[in-house]
Each structure stands twice: as C-alpha cells, then as structure tokens.
C-alpha positions as CSV (number, residue, x, y, z in Angstrom):
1,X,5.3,-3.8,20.5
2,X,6.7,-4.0,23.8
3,X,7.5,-2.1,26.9
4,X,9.9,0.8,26.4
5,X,9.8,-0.1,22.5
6,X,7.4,3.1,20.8
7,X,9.9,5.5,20.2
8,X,12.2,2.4,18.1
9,X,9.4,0.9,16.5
10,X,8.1,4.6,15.4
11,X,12.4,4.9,14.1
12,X,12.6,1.6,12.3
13,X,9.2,2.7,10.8
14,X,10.6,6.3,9.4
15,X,13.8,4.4,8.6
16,X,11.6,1.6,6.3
17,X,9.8,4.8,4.8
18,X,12.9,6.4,3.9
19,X,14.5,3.6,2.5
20,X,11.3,2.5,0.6
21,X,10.1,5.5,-0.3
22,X,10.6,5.3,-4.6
23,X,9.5,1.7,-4.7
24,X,6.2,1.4,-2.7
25,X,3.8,4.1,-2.7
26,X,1.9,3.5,-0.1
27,X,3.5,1.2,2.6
28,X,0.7,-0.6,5.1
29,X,2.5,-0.8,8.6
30,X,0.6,-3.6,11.3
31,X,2.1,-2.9,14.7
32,X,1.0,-6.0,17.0
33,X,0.5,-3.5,20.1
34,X,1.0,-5.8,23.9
35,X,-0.7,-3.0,25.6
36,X,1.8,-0.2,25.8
37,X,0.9,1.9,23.5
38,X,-1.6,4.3,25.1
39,X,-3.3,6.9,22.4
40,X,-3.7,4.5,19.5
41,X,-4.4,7.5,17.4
42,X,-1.5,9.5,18.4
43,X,1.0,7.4,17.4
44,X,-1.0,6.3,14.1
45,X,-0.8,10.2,13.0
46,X,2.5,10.6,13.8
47,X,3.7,8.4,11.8
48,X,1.2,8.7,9.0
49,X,2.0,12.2,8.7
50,X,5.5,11.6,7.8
51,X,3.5,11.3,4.1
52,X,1.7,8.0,2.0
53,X,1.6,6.2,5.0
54,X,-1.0,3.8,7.0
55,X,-0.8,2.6,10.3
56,X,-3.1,-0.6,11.9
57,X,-2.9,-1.2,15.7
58,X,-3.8,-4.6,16.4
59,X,-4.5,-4.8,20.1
60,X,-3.5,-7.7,22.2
C-alpha cells in the first residue's frame, strides 16, 4: 500500500469480496503496508467485519 491509497485498497478489497463471495468462503487478503497505514487493527476490522474475511499487514 501506498500514500493516499487506504481508502482504494479497502474498495478493491469489498469489491473482490462481493464478486467472490459464492466461490471462496473465506478469502485471506495480504496487504504489503509501506508505512501508511497507521492503526493496523483498524483497518483489519473494518474490513474483516464486512463478513468471512481475514486481513494480514505485512509491514515494510
């Protein structure tokens, strides 16, 4: 993830859930974080509360 990129990487992410949804049940998301995103946990949750989800942050 890069600067000024959360709020389209957390879209592309709801997007791939959406459009994934029937076939995988339970989609494993790796975000490759450069330093920008701030509360690690925040944005984990608010994406894995959209439903089956799991988030990893790998830190650069």
């Amino acid at each position: 993830m890069r600067e000024n990129r959360k709020s389209k990487v957390n879209e592309e992410i709801s997007a791939d859930i959406t459009a994934n949804s029937k076939q995988y049940h339970r989609p494993l998301f790796i975000v490759y974080d450069l330093g920008y995103v701030q509360n690690a946990e925040e944005f984990k949750r608010d994406i894995e509360n959209a439903g089956n989800v799991k988030v990893i942050i790998v830190k650069y």
